[in-house]
DSSP file (Angstrom, degrees, kcal/mol; ACC not computed):
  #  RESIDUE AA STRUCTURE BP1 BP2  ACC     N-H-->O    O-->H-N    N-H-->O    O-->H-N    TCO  KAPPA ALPHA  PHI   PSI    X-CA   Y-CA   Z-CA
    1    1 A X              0   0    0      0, 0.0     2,-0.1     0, 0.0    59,-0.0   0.000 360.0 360.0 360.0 114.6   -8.8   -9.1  -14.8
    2    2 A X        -     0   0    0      1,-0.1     2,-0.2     3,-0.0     3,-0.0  -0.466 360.0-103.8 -51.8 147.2   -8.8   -9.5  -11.0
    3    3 A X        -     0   0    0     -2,-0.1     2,-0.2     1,-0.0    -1,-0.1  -0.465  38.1-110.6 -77.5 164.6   -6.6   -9.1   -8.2
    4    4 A X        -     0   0    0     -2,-0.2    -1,-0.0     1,-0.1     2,-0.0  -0.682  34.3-110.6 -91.6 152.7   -5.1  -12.1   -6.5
    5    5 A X        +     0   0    0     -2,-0.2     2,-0.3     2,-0.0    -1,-0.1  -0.549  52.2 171.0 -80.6 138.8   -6.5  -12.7   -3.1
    6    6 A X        -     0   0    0     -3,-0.0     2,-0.8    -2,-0.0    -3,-0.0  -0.963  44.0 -93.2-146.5 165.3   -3.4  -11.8   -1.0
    7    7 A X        -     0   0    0     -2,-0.3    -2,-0.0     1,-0.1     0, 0.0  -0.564  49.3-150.6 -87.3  97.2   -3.1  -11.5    3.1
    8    8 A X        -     0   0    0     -2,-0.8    -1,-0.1     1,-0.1     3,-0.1   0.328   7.1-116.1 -74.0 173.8   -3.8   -7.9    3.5
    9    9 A X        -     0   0    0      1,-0.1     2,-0.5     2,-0.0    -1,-0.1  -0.298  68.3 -54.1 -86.2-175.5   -2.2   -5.6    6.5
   10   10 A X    >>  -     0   0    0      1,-0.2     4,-1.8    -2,-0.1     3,-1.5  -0.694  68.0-119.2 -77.8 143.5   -4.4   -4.1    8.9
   11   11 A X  H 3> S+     0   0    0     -2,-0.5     4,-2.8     1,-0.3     5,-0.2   0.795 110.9  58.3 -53.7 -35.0   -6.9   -2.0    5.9
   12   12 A X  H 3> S+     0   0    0      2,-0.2     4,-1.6     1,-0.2    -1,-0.3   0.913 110.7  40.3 -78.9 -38.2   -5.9    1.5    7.5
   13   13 A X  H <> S+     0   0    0     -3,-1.5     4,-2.8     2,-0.2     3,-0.4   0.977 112.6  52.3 -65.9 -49.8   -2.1    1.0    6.9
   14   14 A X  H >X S+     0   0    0     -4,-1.8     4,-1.6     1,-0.3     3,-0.8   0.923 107.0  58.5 -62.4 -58.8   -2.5   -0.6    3.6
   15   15 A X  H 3X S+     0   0    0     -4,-2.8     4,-1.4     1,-0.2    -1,-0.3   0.769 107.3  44.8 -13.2 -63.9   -4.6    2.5    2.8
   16   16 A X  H 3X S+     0   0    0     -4,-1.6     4,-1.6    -3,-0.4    -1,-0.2   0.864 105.0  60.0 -40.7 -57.1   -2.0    4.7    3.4
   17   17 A X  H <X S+     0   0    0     -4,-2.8     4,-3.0    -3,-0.8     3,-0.4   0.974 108.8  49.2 -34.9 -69.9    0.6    2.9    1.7
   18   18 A X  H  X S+     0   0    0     -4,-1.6     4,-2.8     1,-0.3    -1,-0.2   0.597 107.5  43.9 -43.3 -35.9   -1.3    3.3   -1.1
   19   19 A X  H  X S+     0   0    0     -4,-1.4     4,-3.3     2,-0.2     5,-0.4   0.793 114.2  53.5 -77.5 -22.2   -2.2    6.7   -1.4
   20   20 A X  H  < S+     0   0    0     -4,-1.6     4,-0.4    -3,-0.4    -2,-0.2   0.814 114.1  46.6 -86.4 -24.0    1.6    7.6   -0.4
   21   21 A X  H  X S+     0   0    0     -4,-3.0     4,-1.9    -5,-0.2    -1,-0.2   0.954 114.2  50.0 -73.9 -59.9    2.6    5.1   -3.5
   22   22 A X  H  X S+     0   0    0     -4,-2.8     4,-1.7     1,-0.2     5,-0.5   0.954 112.7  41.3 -41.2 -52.0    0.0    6.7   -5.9
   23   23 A X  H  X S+     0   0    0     -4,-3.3     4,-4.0     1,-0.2    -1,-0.2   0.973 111.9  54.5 -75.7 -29.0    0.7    9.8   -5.5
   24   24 A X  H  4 S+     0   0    0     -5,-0.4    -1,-0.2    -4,-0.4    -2,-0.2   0.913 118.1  37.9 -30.1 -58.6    4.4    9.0   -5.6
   25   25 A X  H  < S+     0   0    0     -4,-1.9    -2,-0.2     1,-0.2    -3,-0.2   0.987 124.9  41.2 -90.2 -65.1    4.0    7.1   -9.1
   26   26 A X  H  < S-     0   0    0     -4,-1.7    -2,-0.2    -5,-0.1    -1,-0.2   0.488 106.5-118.1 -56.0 -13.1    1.5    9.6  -10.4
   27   27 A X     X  -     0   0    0     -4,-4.0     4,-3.7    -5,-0.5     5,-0.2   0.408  34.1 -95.6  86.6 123.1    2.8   13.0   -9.3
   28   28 A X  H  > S+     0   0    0      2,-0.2     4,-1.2     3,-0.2    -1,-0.1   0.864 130.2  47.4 -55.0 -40.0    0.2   15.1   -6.6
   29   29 A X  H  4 S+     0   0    0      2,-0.2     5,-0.3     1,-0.1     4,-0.3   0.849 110.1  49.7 -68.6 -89.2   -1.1   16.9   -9.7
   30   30 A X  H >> S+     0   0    0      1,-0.2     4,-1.8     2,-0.2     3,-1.3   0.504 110.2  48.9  44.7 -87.1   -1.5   13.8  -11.7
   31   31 A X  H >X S+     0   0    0     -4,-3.7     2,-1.4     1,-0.3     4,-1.3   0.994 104.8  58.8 -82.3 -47.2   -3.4   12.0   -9.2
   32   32 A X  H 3< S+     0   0    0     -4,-1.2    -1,-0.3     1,-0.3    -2,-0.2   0.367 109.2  40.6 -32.2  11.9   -5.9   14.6   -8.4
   33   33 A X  H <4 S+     0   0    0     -2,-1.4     4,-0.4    -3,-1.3    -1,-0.3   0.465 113.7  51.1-124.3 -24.8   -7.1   14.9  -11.3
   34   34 A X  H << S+     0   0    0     -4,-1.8     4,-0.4    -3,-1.2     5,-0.3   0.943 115.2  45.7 -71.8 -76.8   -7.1   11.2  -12.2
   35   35 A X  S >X S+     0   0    0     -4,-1.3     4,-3.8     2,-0.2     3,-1.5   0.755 109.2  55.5 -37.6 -28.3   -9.1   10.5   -8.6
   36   36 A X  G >4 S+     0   0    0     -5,-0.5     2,-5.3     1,-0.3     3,-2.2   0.615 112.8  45.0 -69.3-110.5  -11.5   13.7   -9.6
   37   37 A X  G 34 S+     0   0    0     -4,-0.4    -1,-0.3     1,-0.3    -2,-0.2   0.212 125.2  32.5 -13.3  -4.0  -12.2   11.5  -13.2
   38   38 A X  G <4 S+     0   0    0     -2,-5.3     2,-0.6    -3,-1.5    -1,-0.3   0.501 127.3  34.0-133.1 -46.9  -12.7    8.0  -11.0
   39   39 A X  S << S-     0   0    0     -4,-3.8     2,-0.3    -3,-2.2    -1,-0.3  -0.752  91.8 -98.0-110.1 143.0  -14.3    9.4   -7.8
   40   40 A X        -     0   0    0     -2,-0.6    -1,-0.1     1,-0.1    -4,-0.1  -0.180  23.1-128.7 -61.1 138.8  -16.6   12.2   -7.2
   41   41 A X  S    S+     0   0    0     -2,-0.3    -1,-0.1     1,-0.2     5,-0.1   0.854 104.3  54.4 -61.1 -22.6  -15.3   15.4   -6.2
   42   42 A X  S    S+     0   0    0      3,-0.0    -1,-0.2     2,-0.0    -3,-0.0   0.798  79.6 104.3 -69.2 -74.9  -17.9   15.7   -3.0
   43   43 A X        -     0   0    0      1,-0.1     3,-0.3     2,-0.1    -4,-0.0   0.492  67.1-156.4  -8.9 114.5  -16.8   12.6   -1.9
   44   44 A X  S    S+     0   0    0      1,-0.3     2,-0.5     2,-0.0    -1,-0.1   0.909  79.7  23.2 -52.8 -62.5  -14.6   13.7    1.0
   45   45 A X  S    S-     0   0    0      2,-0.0    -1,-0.3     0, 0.0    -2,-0.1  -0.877  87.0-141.7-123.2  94.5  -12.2   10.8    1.5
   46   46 A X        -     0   0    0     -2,-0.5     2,-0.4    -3,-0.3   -11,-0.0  -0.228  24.4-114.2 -50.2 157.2  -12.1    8.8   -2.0
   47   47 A X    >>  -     0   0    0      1,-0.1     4,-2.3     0, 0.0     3,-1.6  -0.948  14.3-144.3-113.0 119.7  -11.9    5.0   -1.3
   48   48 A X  H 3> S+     0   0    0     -2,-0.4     4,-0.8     1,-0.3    -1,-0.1   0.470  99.3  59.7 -80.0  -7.9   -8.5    3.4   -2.6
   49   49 A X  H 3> S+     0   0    0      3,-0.2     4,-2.2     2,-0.1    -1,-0.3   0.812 106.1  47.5 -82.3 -47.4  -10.3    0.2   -3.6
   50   50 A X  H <> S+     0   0    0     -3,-1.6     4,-1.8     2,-0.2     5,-0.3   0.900 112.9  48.2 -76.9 -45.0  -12.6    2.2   -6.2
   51   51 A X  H  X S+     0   0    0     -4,-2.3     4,-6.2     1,-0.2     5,-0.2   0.957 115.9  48.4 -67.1 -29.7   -9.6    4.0   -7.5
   52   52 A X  H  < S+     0   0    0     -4,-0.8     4,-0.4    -5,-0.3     3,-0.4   0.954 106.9  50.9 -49.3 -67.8   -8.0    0.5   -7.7
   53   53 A X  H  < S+     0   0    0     -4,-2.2     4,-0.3     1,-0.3    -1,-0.2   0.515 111.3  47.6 -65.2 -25.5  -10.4   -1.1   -9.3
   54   54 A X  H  X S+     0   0    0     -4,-1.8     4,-1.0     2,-0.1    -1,-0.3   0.834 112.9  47.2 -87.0 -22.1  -10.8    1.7  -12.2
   55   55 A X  T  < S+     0   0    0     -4,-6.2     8,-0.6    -3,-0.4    -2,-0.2   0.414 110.2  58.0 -96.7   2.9   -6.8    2.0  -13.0
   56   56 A X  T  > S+     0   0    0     -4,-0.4     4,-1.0    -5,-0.2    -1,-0.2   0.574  94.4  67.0 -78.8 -38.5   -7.2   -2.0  -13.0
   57   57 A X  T  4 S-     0   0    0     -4,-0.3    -2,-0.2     1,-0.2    -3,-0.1   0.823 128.2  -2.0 -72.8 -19.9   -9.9   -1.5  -15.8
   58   58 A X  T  < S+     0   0    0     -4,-1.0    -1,-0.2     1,-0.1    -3,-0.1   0.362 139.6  45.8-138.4  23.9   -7.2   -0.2  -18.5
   59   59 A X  T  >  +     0   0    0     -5,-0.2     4,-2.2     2,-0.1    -2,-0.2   0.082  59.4 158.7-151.0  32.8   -4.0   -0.2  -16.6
   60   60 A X  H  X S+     0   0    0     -4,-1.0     4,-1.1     2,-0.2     5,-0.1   0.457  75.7  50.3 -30.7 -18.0   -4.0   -3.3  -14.9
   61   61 A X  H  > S+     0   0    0      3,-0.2     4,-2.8     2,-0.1     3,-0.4   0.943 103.8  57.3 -81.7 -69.9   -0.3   -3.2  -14.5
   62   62 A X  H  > S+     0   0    0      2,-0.3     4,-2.4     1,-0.2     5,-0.5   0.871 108.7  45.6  21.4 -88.9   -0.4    0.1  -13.2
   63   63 A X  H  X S+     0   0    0     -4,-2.2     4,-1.6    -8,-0.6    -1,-0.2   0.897 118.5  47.2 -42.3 -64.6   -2.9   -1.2  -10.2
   64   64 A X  H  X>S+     0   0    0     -4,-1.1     4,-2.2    -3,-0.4     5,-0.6   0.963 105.5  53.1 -50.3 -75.4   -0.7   -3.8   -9.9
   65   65 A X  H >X5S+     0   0    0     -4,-2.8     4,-2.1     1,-0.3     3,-2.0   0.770 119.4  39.1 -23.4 -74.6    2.7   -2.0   -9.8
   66   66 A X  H 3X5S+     0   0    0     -4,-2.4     4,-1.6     1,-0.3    -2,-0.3   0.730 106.0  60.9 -88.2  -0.6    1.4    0.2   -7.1
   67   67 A X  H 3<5S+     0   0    0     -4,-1.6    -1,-0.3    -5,-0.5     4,-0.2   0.902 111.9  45.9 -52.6 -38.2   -0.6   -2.4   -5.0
   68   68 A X  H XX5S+     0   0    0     -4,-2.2     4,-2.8    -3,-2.0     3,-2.3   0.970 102.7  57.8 -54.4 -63.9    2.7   -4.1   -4.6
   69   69 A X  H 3<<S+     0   0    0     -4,-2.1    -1,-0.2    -5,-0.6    -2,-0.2   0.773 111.7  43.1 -43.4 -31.2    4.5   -1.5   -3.9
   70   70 A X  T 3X S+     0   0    0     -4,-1.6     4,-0.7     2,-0.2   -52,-0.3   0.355 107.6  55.4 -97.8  12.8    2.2   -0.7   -0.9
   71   71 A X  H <> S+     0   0    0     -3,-2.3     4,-1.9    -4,-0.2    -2,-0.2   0.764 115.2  40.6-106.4 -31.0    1.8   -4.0    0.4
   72   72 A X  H  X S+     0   0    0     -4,-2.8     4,-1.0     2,-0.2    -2,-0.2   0.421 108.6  58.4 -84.9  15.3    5.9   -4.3    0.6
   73   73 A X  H >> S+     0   0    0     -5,-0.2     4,-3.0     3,-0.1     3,-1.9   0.900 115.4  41.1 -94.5 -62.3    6.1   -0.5    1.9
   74   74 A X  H 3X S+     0   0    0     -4,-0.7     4,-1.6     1,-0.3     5,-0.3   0.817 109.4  58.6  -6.1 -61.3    3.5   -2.2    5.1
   75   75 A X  H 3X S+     0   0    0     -4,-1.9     4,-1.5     1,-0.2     3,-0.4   0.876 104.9  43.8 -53.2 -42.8    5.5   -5.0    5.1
   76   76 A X  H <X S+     0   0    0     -3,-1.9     4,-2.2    -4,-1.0    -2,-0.2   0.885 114.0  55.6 -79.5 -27.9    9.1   -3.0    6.1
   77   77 A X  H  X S+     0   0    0     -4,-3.0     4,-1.7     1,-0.2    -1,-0.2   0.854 109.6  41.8 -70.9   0.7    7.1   -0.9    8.7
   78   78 A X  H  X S+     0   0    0     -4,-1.6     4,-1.9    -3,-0.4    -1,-0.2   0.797 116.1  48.5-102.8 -36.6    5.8   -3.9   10.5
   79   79 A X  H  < S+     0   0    0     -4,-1.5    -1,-0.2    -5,-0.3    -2,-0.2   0.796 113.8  54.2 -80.6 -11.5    9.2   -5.5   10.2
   80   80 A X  H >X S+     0   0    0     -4,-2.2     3,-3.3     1,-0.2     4,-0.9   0.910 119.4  28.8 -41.0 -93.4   10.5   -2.1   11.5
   81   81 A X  H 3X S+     0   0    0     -4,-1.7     4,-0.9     1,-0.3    -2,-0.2   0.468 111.2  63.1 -57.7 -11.3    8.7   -2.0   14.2
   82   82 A X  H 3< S+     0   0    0     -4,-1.9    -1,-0.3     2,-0.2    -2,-0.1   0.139 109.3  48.9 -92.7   4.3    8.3   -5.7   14.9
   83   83 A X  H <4 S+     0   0    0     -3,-3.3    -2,-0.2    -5,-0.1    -1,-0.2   0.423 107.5  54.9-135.1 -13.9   12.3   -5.6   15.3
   84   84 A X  H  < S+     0   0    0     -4,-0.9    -2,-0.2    -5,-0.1    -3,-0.2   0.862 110.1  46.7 -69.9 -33.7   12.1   -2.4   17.8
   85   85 A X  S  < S+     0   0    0     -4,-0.9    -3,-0.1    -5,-0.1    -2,-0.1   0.732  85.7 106.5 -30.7 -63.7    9.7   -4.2   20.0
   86   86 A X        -     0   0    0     -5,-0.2     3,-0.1     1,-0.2    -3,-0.1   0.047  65.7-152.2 -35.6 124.1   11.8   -7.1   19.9
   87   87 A X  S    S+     0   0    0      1,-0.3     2,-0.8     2,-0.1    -1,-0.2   0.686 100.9  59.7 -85.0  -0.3   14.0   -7.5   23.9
   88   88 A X        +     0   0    0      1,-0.2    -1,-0.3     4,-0.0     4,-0.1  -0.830  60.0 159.7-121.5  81.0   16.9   -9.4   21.2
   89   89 A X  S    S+     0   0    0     -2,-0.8    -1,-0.2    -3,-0.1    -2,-0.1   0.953  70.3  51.5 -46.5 -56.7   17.6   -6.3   18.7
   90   90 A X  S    S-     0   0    0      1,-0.2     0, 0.0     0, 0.0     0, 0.0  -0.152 105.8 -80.1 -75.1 162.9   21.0   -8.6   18.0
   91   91 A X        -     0   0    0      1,-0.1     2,-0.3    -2,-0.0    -1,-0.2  -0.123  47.4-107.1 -69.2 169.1   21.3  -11.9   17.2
   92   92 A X        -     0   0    0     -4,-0.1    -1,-0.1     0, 0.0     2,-0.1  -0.578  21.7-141.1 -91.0 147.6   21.1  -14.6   19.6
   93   93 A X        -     0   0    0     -2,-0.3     2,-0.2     2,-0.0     0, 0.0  -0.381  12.9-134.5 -81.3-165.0   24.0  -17.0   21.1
   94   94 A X        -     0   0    0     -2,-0.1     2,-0.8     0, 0.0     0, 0.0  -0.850  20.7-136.2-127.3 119.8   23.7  -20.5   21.8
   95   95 A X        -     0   0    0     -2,-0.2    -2,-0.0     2,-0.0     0, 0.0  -0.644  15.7-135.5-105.5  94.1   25.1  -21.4   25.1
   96   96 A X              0   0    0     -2,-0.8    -1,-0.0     1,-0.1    -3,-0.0   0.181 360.0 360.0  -7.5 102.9   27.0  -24.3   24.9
   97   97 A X              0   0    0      0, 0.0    -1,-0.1     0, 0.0    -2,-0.0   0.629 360.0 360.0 -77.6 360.0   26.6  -27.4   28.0
């Protein structure tokens, strides 16, 4: 089973998301010890794609749950911040000729 190609954020947010969703859904003990079992423990900075891609091989819902979840946690900061940036915080009129 594969993931579906979908139109990622920039990789270093979506990263984030993800770990801050894992650990969320798995509990900080939890997922440490599941990432020790997937990645090696030198490894410094485990790669969220490898962990993906094992919790995809018997928990494909799982993977899925939290890959979603961290592609819409992306989604509301960009629309955050993509509406703070924004010189029309309020809606717009229409001015009538």
């Amino acid at each position: 089973m594969t993931a579906p190609k979908r139109r990622k954020p920039s990789e270093k947010k979506f990263a984030a998301a993800y770990w801050e969703v894992y650990r969320g859904v798995l509990g900080k003990e939890s997922s440490e010890i599941l990432t020790d079992m997937i990645v090696p423990p030198d490894q410094h900075e485990p790669d969220w794609e490898k962990v993906d891609a094992a919790l995809r091989k018997d928990f494909g819902w799982l993977a899925d749950a939290i890959r979603n979840k961290a592609e819409k946690l992306v989604a509301q900061e960009e629309a955050s911040r993509e509406e703070e940036e924004s010189p029309h915080s309020g809606p717009t009129k229409r001015l009538r000729r």
